[in-house]
N, C-alpha and C positions, 0 to 999 in steps of 0.2 A: 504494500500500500504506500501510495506517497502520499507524504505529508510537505506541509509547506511552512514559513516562515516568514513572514513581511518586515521588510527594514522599511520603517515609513521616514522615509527623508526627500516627503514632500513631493516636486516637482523630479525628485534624483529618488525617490521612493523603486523598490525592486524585491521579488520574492524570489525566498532561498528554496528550492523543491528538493525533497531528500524522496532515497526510497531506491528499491529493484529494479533494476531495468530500463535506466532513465536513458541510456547511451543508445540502446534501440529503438528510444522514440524522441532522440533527440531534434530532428527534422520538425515534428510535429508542435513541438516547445519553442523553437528559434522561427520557425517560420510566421507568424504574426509579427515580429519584431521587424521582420525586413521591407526596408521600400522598391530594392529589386532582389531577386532570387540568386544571391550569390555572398559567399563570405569567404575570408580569408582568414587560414589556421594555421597558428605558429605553435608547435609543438618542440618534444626530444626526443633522440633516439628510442630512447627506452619505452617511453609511452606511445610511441606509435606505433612501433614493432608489436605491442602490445595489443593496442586498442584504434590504431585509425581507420583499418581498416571499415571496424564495426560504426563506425561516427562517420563515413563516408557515403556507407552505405543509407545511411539513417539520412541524412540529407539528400542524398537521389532520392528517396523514395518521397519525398516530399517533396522532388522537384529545384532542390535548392544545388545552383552549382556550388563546387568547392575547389580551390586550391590551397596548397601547404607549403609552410617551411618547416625546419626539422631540422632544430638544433642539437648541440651537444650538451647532456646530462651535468648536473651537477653544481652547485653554488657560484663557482666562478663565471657561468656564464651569465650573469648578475651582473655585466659593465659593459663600457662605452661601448666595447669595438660589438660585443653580441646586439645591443640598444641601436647602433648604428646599420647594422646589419639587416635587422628589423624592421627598420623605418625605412630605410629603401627599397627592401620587396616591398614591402606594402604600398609602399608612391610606385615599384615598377608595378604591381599589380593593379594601378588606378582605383584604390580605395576612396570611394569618397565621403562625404560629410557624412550621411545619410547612412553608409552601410554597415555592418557588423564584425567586427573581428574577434576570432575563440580562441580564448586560451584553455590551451589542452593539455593540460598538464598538475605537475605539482606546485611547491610555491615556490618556487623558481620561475617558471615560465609564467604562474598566475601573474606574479609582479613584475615582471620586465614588458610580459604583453599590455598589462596595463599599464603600464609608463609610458609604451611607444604609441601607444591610444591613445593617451593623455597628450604629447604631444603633435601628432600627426592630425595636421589642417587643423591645430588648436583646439583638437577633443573629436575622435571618433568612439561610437560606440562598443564595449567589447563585452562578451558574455564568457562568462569563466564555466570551464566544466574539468572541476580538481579533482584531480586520479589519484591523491596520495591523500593520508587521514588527519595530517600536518591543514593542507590546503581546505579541504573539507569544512573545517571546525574552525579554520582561523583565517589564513589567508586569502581565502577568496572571497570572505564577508569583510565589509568597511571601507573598500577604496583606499587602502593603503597601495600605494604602488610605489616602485622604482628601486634601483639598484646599487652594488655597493662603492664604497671606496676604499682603496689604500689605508686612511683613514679611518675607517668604518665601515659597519655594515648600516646600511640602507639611508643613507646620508645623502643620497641623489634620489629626486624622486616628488610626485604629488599629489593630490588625493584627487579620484579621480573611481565613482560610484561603477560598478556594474551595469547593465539593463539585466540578469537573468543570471542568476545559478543553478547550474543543474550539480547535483551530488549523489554519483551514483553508486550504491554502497557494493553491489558485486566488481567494482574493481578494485576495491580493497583486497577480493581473494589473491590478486598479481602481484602485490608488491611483496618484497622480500620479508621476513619478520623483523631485520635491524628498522626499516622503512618504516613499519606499521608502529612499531616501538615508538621511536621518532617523532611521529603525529601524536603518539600517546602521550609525547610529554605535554602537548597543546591542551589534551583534555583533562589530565590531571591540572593544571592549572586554573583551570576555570571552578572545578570544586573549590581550591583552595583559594581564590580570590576572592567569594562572594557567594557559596551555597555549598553547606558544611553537609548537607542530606546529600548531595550532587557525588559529593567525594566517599559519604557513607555507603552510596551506593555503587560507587567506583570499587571502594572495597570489597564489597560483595560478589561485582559482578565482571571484575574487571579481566579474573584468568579465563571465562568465557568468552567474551568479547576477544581477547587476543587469542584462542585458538579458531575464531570465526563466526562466532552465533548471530546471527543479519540480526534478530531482533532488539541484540544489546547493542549491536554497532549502530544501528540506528537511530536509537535512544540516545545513546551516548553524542550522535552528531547533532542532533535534534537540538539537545539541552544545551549542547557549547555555540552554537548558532545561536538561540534563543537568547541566551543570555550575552553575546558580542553583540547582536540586534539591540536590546536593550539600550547598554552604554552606549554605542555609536548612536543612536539617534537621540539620547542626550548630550553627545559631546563629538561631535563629528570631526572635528578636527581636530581633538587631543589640545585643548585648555583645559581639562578638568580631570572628571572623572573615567575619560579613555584611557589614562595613563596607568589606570589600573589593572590595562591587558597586559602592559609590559613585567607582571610579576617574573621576577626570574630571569629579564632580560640582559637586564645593564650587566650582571655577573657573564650572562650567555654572550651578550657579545663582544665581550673584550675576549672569551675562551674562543671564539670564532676567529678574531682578527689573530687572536697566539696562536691558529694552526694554517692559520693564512686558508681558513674559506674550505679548507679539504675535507676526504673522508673518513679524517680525522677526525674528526668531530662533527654531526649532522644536526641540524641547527636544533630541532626537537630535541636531541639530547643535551646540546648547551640549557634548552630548558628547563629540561629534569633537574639537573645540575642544579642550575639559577636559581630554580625553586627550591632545593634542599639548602643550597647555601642562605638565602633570604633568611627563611625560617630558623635558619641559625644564629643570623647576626641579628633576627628578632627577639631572639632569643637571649642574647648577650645582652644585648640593651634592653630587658626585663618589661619586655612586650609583650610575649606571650609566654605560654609555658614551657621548662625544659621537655616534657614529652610531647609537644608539639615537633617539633623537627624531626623525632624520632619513628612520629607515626609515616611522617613526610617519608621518612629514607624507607621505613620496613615496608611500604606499598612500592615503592619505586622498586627496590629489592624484589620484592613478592613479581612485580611484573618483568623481573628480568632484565632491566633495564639499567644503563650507567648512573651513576649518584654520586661518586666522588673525582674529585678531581683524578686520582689513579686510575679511575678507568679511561682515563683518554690516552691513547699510546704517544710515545716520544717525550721532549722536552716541552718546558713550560717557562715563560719568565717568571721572574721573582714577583715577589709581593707586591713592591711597585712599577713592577714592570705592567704588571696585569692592571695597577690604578692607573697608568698612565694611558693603557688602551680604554678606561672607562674614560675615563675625562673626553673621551672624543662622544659619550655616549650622545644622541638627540636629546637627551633630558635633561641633558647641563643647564644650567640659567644662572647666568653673572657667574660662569666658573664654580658653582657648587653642583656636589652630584645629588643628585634626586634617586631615591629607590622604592620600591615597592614594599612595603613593611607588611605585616600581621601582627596584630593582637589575639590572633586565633584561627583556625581551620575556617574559611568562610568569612574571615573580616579585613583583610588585605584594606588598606590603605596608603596614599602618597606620603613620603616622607622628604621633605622639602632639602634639608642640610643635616644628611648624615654625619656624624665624626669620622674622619679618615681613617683616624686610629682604628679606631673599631673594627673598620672593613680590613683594615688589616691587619688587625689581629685574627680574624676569619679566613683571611688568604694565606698567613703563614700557616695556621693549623692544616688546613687544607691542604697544604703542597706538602708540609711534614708529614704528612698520611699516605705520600703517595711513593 
């Protein structure tokens, strides 16, 4: 059954459709949207080998032509020269104002296609259809787009709404289990940020969901959409309380920038990460409770998944080597960092000017562990 979700942002308003077998009626979902019968899909290796052919098909059958590009997989392709790349097929492919462009993929491709949407003739429209449980639950919802830098991750870039999610949960069966893990650390997040039942039931239900049960995964995508609907349409453009998506970021992505973007570290797992360290240094600063953090690791544990800094392989900078990649984080304001704090499973809130000290006192223990 599919079920749906409405981000209401007004005149940029668009609904999230979850459920079975969306990819085979994807033709029938995109085709109202178009003012002529054709769109242009920028994909990756790995998801089209995968799945274009089936989305190909689904658009003949409704009459829609299609052409593709078909990049290469993986974090790095998150900059200029792939953005670049991008936005010339689509000028050689005469996209115009009016038409549609799909991103087909994870959140890689979700966010570079909508960035090169966002700028191409100054805003074309683009409909996300995320193959990975990362994209699903997070990146494909809110019009965050764009790519990373040298300096950080996602530091180029603009907000820039969907017309149409499609989320279709039998492609979750493809992806690898480190993959699905990955997006897992998205959904663990969203209990922890703001619905302490959400996470109760993450407990419960979460070694089914990761060996496959369509009926948890699809609860489970339902509720992390629902509730990113929420905030986003209170805070669309991250002056308030959107910032509270980022639980586990600012730690995640300076661990991303220390492995330079690889598969090293996959951004979902910088998550899991992010999120046990938070709840640590919540912890230190007598915010929440000491069995807080603890409950945080034994579910990430329980699901198999990295939690400490030792589980990322190779070397790490030092303690301030790692604050020095935070200070590049988006959340800086007048040079102080901002992080995602708890006073408890489900109470996450912004913390304006953390003590440095603290966080690094959290990052030496961290790296001593490992």
């Amino acid at each position: 059954m599919m079920e749906s979700v409405h981000v209401g942002l007004g005149e940029r308003a668009y609904d999230v459709h979850i459920g079975s077998g969306l990819l085979s009626d994807a033709g029938t979902h995109i085709a109202p949207l178009l003012h002529r019968p054709k769109v242009a899909i920028i994909s990756d290796e790995t998801v089209a080998d995968a799945h274009l052919k089936a989305l190909t098909k689904a658009l003949d059958r409704a009459g829609i032509q299609s052409s593709s590009l078909i990049l290469t997989p993986g974090e790095a392709t998150k900059s200029w020269p792939h953005l670049e790349r991008a936005v010339e097929w689509l000028l050689s492919e005469k996209i115009e104002r009016l038409d549609v462009v799909v991103a087909f993929g994870g959140g890689v491709i979700g966010d570079l296609v909508g960035f090169a949407a966002a700028v191409l003739r100054r805003g074309v429209r683009f409909v996300q259809i995320p193959t990975s449980l990362l994209a699903q639950v997070d990146s494909s919802v809110g019009g965050k787009t764009g790519i990373n830098a040298p300096h950080g991750k996602n530091l180029i870039g603009a907000f820039h709404q969907p017309t149409m999610v499609l989320a279709d949960i039998d492609v979750l069966d493809t992806l690898t289990e480190r993959d699905f893990l990955a997006g897992y650390g998205e959904v663990v997040k969203y209990g922890l940020l703001g619905d302490a039942a959400f996470f109760e039931w993450l407990e419960e239900n979460g070694p089914a969901l990761r060996v496959g049960d369509k009926a948890a995964r699809q609860y489970a995508v339902k509720r992390s959409v629902e509730m990113k609907a929420d905030i986003v349409v209170r805070d669309e453009t991250e002056q308030g309380d959107r910032a509270l998506l980022n639980l586990g970021h600012t730690f995640c992505h300076a661990l991303e920038a220390a492995t330079g973007y690889s598969d090293r570290l996959l951004h979902g797992e910088g998550v899991a990460i992010g999120c046990a360290l938070a709840f640590e240094l919540s912890a230190r600063l007598g915010l929440c409770s000491q069995e807080d953090p603890s409950r945080v690791r034994a579910h990430l544990r329980d699901m198999k998944m990295k939690v400490d800094l030792s589980d990322i392989s190779g070397q790490l900078p030092d303690a301030d080597g790692l604050l020095d990649l935070m200070a590049q984080d988006k959340k800086v304001i007048d040079g102080r960092l901002r992080f995602i704090l708890a006073r408890g499973i489900g109470e996450a809130f912004v913390a304006e000017d953390v003590d440095t000290d603290e966080v690094r006192h959290v990052l030496l223990d961290a790296l001593a562990g490992r």
